[in-house]
Backbone as CSV, one residue per row, in Angstrom:
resi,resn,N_x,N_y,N_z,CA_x,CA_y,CA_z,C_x,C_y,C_z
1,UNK,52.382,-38.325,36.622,53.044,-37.066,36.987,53.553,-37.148,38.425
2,UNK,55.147,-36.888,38.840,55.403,-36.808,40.044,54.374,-35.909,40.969
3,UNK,54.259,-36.381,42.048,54.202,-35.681,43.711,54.970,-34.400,43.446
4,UNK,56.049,-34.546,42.779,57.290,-33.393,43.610,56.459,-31.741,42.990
5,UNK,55.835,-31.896,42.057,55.271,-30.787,41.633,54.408,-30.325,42.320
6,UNK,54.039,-30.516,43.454,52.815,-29.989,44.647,53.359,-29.959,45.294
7,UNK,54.490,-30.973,45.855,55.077,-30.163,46.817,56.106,-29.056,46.845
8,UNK,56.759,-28.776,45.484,56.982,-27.312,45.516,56.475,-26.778,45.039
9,UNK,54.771,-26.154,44.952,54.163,-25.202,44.604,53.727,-25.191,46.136
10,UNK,53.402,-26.007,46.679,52.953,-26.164,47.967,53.961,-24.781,48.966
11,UNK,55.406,-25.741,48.834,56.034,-24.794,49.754,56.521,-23.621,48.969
12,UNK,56.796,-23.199,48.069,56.812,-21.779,47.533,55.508,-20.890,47.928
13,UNK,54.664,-21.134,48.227,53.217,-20.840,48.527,53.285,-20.208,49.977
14,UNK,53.145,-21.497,50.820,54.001,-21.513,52.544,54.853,-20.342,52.854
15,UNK,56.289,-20.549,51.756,57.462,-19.414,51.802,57.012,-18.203,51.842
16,UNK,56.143,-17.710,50.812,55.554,-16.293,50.528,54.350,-15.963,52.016
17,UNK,53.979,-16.946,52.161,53.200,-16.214,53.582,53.902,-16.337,54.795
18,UNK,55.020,-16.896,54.767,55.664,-16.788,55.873,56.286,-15.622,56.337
19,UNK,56.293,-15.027,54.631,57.405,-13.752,54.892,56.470,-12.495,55.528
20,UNK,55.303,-12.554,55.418,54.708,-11.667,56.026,53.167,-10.853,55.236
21,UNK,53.366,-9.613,54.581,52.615,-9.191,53.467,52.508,-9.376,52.372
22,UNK,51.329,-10.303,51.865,50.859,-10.345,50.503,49.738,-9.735,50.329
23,UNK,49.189,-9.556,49.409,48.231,-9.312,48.828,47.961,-9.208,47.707
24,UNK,46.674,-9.800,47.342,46.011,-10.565,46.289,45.053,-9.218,45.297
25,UNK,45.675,-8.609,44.242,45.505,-7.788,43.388,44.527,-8.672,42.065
26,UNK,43.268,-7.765,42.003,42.858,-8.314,40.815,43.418,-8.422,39.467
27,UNK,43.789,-9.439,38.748,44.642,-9.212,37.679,44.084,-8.495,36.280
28,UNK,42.715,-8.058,35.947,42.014,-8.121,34.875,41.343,-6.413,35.292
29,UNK,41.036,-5.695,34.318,40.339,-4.536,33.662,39.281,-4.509,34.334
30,UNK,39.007,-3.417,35.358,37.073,-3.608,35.808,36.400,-2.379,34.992
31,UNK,37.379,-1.181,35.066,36.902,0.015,34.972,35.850,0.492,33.995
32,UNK,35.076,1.494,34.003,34.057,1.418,33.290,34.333,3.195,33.083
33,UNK,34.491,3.650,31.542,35.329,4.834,31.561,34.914,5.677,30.167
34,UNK,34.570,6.703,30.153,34.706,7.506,28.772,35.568,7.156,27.780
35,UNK,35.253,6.658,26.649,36.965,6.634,26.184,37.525,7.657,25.826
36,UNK,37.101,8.920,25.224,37.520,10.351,24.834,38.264,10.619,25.888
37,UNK,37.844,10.512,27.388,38.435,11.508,28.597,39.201,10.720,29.262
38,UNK,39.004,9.017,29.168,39.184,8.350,30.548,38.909,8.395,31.638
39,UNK,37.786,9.243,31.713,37.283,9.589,32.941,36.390,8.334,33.576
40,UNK,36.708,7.654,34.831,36.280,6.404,35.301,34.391,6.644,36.170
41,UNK,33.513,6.457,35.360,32.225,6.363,35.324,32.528,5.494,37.467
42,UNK,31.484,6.059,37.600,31.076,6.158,39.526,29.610,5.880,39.853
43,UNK,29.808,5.124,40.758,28.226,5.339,41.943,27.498,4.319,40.806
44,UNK,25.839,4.733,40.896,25.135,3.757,39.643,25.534,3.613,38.412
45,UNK,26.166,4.711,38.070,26.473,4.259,36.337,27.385,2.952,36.149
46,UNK,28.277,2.294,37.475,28.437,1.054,37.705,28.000,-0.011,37.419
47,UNK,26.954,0.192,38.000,25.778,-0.715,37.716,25.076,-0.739,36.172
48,UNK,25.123,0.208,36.192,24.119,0.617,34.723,24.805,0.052,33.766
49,UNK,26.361,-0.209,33.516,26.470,-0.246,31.886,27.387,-1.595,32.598
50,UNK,27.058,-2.344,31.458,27.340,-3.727,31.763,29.101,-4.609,31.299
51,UNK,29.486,-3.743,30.326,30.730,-3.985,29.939,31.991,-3.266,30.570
52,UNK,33.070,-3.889,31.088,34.377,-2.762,31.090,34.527,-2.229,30.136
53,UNK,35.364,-0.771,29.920,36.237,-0.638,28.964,35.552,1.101,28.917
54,UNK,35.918,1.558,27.447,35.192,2.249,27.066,33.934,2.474,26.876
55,UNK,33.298,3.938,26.819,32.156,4.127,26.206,32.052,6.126,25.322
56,UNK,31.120,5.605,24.910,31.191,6.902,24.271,29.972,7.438,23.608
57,UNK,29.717,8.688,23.412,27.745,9.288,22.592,28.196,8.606,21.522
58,UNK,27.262,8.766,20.812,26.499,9.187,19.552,27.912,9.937,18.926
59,UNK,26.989,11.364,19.320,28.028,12.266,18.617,29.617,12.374,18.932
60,UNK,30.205,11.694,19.714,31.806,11.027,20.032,31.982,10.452,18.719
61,UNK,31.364,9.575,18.073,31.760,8.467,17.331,31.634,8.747,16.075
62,UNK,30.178,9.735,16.041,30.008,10.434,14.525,31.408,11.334,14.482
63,UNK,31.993,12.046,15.110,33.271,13.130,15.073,34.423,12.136,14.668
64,UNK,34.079,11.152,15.122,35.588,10.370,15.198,36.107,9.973,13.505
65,UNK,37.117,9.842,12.888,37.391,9.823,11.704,37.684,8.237,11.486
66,UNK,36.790,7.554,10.534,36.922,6.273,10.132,36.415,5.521,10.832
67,UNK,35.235,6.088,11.928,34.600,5.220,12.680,33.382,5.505,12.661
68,UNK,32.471,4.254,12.969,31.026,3.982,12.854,30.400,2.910,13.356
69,UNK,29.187,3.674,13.750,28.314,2.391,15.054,28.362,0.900,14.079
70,UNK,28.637,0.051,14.904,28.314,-1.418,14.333,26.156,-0.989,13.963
71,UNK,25.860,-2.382,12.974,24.422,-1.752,12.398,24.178,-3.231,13.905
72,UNK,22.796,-2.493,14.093,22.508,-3.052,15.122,22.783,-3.302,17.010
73,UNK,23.538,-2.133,16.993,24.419,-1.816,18.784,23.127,-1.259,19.337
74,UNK,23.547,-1.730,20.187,22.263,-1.159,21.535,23.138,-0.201,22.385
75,UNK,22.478,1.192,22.828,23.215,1.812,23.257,22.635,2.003,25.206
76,UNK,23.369,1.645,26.017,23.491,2.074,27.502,22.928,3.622,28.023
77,UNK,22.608,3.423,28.763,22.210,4.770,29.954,23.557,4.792,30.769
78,UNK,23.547,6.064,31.048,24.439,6.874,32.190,23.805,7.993,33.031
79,UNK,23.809,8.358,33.977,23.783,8.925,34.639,24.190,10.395,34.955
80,UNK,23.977,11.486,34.517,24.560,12.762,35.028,24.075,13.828,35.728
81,UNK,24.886,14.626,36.313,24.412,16.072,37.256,24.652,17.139,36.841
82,UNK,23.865,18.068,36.358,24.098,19.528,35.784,23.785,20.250,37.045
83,UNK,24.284,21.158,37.254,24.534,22.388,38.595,23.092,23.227,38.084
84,UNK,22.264,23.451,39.404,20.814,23.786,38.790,20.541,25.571,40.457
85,UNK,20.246,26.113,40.038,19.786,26.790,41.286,18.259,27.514,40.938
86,UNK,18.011,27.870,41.927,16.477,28.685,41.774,16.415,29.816,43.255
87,UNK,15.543,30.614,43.304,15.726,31.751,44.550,14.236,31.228,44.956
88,UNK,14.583,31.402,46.538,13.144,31.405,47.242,13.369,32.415,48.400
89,UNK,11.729,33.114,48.756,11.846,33.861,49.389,11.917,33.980,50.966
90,UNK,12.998,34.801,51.561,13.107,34.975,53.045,12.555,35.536,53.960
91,UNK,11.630,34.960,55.017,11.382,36.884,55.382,12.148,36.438,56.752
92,UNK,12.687,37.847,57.022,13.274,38.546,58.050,13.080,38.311,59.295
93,UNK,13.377,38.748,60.456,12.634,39.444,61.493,12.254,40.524,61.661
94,UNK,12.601,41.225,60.949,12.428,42.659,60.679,11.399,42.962,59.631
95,UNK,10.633,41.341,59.343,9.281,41.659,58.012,9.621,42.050,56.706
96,UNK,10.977,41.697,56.615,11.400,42.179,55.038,11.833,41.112,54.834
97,UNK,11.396,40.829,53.342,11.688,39.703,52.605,12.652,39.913,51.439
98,UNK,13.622,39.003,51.525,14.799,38.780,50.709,15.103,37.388,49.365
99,UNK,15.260,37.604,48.595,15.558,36.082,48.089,16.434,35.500,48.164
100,UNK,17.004,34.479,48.454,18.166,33.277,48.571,18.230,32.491,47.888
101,UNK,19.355,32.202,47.216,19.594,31.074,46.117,19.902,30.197,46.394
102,UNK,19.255,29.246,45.893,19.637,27.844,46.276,20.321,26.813,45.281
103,UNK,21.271,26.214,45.307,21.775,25.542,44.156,21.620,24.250,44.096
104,UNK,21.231,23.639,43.524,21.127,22.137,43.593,21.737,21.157,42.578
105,UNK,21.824,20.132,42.598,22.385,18.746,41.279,20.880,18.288,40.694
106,UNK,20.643,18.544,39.631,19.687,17.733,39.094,20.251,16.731,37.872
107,UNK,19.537,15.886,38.623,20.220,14.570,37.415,19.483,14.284,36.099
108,UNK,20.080,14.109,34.938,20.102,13.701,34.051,20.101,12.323,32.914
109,UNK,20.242,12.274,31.944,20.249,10.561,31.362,21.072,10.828,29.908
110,UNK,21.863,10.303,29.340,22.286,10.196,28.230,22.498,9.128,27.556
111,UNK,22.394,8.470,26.353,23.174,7.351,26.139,24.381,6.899,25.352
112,UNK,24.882,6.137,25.751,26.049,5.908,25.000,26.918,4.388,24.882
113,UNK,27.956,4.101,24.340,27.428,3.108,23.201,29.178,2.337,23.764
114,UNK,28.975,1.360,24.104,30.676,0.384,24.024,30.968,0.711,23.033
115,UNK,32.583,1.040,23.501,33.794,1.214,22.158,33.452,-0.442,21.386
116,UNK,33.409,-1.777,22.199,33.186,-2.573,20.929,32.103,-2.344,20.302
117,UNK,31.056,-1.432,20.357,30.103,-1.241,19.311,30.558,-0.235,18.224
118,UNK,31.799,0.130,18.086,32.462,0.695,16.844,33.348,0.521,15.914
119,UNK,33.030,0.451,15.005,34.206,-0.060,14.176,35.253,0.991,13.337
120,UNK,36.740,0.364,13.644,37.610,1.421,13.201,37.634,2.048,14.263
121,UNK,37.758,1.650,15.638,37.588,2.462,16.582,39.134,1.579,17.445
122,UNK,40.086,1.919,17.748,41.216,1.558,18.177,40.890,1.166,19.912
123,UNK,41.321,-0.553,20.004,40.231,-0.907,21.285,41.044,-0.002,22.740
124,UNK,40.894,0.703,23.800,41.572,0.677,25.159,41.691,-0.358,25.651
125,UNK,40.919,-1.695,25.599,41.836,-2.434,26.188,43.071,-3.401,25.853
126,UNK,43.406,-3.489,24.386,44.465,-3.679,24.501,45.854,-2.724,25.035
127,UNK,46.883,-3.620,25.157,47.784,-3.089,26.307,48.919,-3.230,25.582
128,UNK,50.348,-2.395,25.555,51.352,-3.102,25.052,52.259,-4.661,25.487
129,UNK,51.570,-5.437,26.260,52.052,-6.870,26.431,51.593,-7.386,25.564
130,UNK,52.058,-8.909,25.712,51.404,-9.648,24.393,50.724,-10.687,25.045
131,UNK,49.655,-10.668,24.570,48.442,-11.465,24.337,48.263,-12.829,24.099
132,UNK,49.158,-12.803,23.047,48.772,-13.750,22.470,48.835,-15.404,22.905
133,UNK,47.844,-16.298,22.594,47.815,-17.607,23.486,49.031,-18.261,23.504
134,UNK,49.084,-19.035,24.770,50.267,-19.660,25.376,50.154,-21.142,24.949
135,UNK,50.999,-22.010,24.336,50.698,-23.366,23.715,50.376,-23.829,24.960
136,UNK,51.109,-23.887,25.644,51.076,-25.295,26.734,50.433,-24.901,27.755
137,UNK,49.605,-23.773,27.783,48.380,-23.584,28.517,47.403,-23.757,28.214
138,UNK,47.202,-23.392,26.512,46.315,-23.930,25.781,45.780,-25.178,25.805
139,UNK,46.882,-26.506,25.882,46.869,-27.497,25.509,46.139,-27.979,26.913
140,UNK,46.750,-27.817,28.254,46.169,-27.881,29.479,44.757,-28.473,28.953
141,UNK,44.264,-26.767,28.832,42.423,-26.497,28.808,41.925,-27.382,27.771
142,UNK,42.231,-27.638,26.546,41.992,-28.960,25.554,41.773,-30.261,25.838
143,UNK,42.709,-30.629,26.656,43.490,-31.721,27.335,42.428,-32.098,28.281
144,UNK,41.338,-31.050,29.226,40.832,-31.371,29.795,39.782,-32.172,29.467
145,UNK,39.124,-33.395,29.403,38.309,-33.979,28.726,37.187,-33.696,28.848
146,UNK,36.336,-33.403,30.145,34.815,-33.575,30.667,34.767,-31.614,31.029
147,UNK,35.934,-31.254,30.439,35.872,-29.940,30.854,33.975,-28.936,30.866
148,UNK,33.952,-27.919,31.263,32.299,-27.163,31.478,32.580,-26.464,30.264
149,UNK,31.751,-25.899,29.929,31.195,-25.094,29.128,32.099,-23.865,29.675
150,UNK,33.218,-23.144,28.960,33.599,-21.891,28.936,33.270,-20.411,28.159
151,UNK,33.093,-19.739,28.686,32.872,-17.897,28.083,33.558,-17.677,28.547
152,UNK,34.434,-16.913,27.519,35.075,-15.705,27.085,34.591,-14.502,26.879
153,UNK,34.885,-13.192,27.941,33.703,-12.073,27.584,34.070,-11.100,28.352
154,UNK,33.662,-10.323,28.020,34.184,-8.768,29.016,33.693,-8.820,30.015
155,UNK,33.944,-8.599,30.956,33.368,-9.287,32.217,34.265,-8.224,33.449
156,UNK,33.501,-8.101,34.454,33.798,-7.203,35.829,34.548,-8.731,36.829
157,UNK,33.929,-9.746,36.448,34.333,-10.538,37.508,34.601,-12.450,36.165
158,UNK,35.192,-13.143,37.362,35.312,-14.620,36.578,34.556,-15.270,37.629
159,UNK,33.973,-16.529,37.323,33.215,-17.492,38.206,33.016,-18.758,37.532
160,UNK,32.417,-19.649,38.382,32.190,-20.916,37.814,30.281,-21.095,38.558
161,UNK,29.942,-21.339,37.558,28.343,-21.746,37.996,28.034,-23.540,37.814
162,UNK,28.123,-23.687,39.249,27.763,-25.263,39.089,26.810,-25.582,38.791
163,UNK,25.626,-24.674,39.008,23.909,-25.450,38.489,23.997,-25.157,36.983
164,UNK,24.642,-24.726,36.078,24.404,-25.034,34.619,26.330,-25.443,34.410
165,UNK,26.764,-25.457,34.851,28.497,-25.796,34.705,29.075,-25.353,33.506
166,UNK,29.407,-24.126,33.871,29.835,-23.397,33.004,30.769,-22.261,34.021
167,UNK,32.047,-21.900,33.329,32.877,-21.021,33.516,32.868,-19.738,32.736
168,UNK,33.009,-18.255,33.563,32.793,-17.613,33.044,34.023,-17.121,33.259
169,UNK,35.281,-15.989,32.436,36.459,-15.359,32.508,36.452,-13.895,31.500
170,UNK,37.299,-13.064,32.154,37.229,-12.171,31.439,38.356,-12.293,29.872
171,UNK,37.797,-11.528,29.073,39.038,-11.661,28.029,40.381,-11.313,28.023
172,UNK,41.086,-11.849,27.152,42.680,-11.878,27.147,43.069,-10.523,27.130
173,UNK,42.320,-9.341,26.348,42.355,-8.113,26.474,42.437,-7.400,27.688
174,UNK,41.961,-7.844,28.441,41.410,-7.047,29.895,42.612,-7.344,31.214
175,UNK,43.932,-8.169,30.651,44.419,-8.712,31.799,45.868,-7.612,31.045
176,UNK,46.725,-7.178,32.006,47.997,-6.395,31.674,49.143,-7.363,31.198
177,UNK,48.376,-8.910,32.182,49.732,-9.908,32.093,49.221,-11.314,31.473
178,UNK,49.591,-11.525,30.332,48.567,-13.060,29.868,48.866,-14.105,30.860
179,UNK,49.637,-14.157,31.431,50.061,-15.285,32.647,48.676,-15.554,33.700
180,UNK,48.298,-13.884,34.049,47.002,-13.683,35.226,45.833,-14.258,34.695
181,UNK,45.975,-14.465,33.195,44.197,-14.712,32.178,44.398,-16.133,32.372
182,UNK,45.703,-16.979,32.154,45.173,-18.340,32.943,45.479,-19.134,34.004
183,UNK,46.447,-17.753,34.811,46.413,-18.354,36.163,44.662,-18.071,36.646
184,UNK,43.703,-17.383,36.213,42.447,-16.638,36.355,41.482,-18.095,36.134
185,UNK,41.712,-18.664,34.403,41.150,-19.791,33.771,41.455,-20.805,34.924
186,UNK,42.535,-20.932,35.128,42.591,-22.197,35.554,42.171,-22.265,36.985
187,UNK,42.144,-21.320,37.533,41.388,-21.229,39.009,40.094,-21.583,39.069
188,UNK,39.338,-20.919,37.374,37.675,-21.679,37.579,37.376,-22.909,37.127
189,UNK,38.409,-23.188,36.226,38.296,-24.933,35.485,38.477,-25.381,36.717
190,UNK,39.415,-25.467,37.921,39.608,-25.884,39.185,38.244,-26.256,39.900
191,UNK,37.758,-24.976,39.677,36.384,-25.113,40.634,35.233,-26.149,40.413
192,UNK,35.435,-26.544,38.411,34.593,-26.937,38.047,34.374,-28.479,38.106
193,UNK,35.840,-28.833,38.847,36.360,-30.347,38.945,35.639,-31.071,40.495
194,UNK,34.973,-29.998,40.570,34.167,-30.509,41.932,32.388,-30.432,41.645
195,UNK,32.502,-30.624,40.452,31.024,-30.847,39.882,30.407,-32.633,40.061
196,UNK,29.518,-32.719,40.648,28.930,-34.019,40.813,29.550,-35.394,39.695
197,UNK,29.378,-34.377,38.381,29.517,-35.695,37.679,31.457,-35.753,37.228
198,UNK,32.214,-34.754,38.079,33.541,-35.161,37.948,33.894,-35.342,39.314
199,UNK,34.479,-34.933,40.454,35.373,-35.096,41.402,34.046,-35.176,42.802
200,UNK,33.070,-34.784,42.384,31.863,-34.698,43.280,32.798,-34.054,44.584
201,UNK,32.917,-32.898,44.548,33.821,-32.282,45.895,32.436,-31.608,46.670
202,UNK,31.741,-30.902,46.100,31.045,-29.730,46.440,29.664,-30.698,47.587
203,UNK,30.004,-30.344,48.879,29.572,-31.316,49.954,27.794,-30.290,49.637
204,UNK,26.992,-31.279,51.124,25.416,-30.675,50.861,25.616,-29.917,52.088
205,UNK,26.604,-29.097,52.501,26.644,-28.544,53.094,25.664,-27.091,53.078
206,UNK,25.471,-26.276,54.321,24.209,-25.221,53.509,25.005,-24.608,53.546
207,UNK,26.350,-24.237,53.899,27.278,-22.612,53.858,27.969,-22.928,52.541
208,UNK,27.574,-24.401,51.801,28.948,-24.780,50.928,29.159,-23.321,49.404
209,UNK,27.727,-22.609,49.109,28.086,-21.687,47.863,27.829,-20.492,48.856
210,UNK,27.843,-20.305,50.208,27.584,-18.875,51.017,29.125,-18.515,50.749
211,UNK,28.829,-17.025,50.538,30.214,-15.935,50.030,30.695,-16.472,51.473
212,UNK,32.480,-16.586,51.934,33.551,-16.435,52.733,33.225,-17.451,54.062
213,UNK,31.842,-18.310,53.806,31.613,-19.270,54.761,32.446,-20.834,54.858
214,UNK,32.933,-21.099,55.373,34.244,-22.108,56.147,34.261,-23.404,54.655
215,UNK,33.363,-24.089,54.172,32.996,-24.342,53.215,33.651,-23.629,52.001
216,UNK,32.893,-22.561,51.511,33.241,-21.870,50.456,34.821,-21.453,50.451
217,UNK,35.222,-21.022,52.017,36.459,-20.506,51.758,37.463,-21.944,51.443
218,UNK,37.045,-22.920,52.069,38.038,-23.673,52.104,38.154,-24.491,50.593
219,UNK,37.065,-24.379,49.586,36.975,-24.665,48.394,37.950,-23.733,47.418
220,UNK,38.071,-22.139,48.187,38.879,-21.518,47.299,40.295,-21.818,47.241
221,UNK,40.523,-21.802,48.877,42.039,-22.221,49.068,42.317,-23.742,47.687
222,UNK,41.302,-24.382,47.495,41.662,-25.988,46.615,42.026,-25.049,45.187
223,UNK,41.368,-24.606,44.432,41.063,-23.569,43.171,42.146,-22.712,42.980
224,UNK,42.538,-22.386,43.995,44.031,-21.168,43.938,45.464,-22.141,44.084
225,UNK,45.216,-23.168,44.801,46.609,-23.927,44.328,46.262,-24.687,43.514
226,UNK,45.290,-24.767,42.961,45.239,-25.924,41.776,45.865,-24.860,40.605
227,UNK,45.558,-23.944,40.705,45.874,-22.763,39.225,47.577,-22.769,39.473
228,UNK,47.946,-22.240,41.252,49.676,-22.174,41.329,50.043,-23.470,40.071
229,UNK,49.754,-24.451,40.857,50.354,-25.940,40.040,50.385,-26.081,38.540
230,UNK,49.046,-25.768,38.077,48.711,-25.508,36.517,49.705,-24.849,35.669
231,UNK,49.776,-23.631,36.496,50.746,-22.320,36.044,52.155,-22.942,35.970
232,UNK,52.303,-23.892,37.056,53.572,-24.671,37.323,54.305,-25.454,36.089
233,UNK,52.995,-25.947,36.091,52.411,-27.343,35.079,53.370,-26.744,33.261
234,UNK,52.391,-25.605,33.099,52.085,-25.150,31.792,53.344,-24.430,31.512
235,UNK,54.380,-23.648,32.744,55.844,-23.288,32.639,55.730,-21.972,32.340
236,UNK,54.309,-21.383,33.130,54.346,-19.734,33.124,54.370,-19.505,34.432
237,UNK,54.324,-20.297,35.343,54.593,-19.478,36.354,55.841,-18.577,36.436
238,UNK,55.342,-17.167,37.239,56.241,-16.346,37.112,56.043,-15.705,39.194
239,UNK,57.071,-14.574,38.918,57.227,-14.200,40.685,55.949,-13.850,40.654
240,UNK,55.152,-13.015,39.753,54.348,-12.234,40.056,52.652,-12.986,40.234
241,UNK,52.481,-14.178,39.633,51.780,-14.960,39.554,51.406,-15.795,40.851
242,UNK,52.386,-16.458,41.338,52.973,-16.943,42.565,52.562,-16.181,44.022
243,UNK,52.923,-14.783,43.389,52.820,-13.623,44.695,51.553,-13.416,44.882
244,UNK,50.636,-13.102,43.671,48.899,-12.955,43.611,48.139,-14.363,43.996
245,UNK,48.926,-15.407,43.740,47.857,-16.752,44.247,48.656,-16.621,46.080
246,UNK,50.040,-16.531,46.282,49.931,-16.305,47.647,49.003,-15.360,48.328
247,UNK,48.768,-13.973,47.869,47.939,-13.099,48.201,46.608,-14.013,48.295
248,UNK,45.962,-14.115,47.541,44.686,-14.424,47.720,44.887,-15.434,48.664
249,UNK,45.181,-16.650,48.545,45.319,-17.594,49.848,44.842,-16.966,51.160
250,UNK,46.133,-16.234,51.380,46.294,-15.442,52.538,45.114,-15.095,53.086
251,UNK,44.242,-14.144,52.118,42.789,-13.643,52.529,42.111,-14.615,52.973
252,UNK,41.991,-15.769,52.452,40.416,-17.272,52.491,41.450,-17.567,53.558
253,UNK,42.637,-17.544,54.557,43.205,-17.953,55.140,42.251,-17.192,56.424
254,UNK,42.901,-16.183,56.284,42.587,-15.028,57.432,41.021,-15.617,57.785
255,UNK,40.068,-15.982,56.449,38.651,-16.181,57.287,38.626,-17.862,58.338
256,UNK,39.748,-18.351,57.592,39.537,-19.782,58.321,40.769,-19.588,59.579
257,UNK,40.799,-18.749,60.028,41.775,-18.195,61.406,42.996,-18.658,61.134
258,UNK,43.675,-18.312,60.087,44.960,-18.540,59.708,45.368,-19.866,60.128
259,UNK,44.666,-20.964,59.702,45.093,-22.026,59.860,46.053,-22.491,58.735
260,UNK,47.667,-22.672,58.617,47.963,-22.769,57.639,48.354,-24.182,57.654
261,UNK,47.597,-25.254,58.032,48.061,-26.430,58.030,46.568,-26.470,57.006
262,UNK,45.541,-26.072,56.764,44.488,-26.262,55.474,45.399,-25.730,54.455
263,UNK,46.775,-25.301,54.109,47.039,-25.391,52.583,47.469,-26.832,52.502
264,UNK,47.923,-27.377,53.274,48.767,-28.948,52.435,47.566,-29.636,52.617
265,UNK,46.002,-29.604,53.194,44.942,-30.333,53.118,43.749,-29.704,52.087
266,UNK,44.413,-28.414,51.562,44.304,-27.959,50.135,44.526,-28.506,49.117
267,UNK,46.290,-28.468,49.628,46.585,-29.015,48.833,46.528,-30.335,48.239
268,UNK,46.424,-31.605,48.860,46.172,-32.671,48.902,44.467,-32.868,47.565
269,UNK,44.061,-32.154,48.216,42.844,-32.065,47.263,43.015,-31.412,45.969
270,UNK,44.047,-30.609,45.973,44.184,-29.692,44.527,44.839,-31.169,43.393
271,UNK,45.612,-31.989,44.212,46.456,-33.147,43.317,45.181,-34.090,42.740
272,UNK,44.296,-33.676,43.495,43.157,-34.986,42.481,42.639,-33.423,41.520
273,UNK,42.244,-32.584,41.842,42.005,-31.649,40.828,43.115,-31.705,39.323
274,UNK,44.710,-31.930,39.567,45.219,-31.917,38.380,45.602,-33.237,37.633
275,UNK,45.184,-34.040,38.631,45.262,-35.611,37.961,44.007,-35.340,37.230
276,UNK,42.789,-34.802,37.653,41.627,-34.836,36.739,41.422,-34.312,35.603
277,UNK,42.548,-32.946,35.777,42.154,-32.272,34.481,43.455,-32.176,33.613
278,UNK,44.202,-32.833,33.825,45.365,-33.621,32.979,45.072,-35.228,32.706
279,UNK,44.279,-35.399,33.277,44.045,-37.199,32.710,45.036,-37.202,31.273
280,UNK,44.081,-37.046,30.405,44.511,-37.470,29.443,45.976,-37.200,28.849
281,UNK,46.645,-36.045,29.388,47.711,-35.865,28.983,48.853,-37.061,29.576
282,UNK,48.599,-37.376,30.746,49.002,-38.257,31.717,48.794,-39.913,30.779
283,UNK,47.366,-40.085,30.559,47.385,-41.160,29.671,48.420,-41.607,28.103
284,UNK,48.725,-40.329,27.684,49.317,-39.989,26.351,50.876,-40.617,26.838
285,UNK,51.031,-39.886,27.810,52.978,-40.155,28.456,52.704,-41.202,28.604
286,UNK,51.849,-42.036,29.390,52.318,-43.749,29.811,52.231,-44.233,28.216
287,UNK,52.146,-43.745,27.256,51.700,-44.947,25.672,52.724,-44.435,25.317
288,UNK,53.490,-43.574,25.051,54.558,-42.690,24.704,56.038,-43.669,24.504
């Protein structure tokens, strides 16, 4: 595979931060929401229920027409505040006692159940774009030989875990733009090419897995142009794709003091990342 393909993802990359403001927008579904109201669940109930998307009671789903709990769903806690008051008594200076009301939030518990725990239940997160898989992105991720262990899953966040090597991504559902689900993929297959027993990148450094430490950041900057290139690669890159991997850059930039001579020593490292995880496609063209 030519050079010339890094170096214009390289400088299209460069171009976009030169011009000034980017910023790096999550591409994928976090929200965690009623589905009846859309009302976006806050504070602990964050925490509490583990899937994006919808949720809904019991009795939501019994009302609903042609729908019914999957046999076997486990249903979530939430969190609520009903408006509560009670009177206590005042006394005066004058030795007369008055009562005063006091109103308070007392919290509550309910449970309720992921829209995927219903069936016949029309999903929120699909979107009117289309979805559906991209061949020659597909083929990429196939193509990769020694590739990790991937999940597919509703998910708040994507990552790569090097002590069991495995990639985690959210589903194709959850992204507005299928382009972002594997410019997303291919940012963590990226990451995963620095696993001991492939590219051995990941130094014994102690800041090397610390969140935004010189290390870590400078591993992301490799991961975000390895995906530009991929995206390049696979013939989805689009403006908007381009603009979100410039965005993010930008940020892991800002922590390494805007040094922008670490993208072409990014970059340099991202080209053994796609020689690695194109091997074989690369092998196929020279027999060809």
């Amino acid at each position: 595979m030519s050079n010339k393909v890094y170096q214009i993802v390289t400088k299209k990359i460069i171009e976009r931060l030169e011009k000034g403001q980017v910023a790096w927008q999550k591409g994928w579904l976090t929200n965690k929401y009623n589905y009846q109201y859309k009302n976006n669940y806050k504070g602990i109930n964050l925490l509490l229920l583990d899937k994006p998307g919808g949720y809904l009671t019991f009795n939501q789903i019994r009302k609903m027409k042609n729908c019914k709990l999957k046999k076997g769903s486990k249903s979530e806690i939430i969190i609520a505040y009903t408006k509560k008051s009670y009177y206590k008594e005042i006394e005066k200076e004058n030795g007369e006692v008055e009562k005063e009301k006091v109103e308070y939030m007392k919290p509550y518990y309910h449970r309720v159940f992921h829209e995927s725990d219903v069936e016949g239940l029309k999903s929120s997160l699909k979107n009117n774009n289309d979805i559906s898989p991209i061949e020659s992105a597909e083929n990429i991720i196939e193509n990769f030989i020694d590739k990790p262990e991937i999940k597919i899953k509703l998910s708040d966040s994507a990552f790569y875990q090097p002590t069991n090597d495995k990639v985690v991504t959210p589903k194709k559902e959850q992204f507005a733009d299928i382009n972002e689900y594997y410019s997303t993929l291919f940012h963590e297959l990226a990451h995963s090419t620095g696993h001991k027993s492939r590219l051995n990148r990941f130094s014994n450094s102690a800041d090397q897995f610390i969140f935004a430490s010189e290390s870590y950041s400078k591993e992301e900057l490799v991961a975000e142009i390895s995906s530009a290139m991929l995206c390049n690669i696979a013939g989805i890159e689009t403006e908007k794709t381009l603009e979100n991997s410039a965005g993010y850059i930008k940020g892991w930039l800002e922590k390494l003091r805007n040094d922008n001579k670490l993208i072409v020593q990014a970059s340099n490292k991202a080209q053994k990342v796609i020689d690695h995880i194109t091997a074989e496609k690369k092998a196929e063209q020279k027999t060809a």
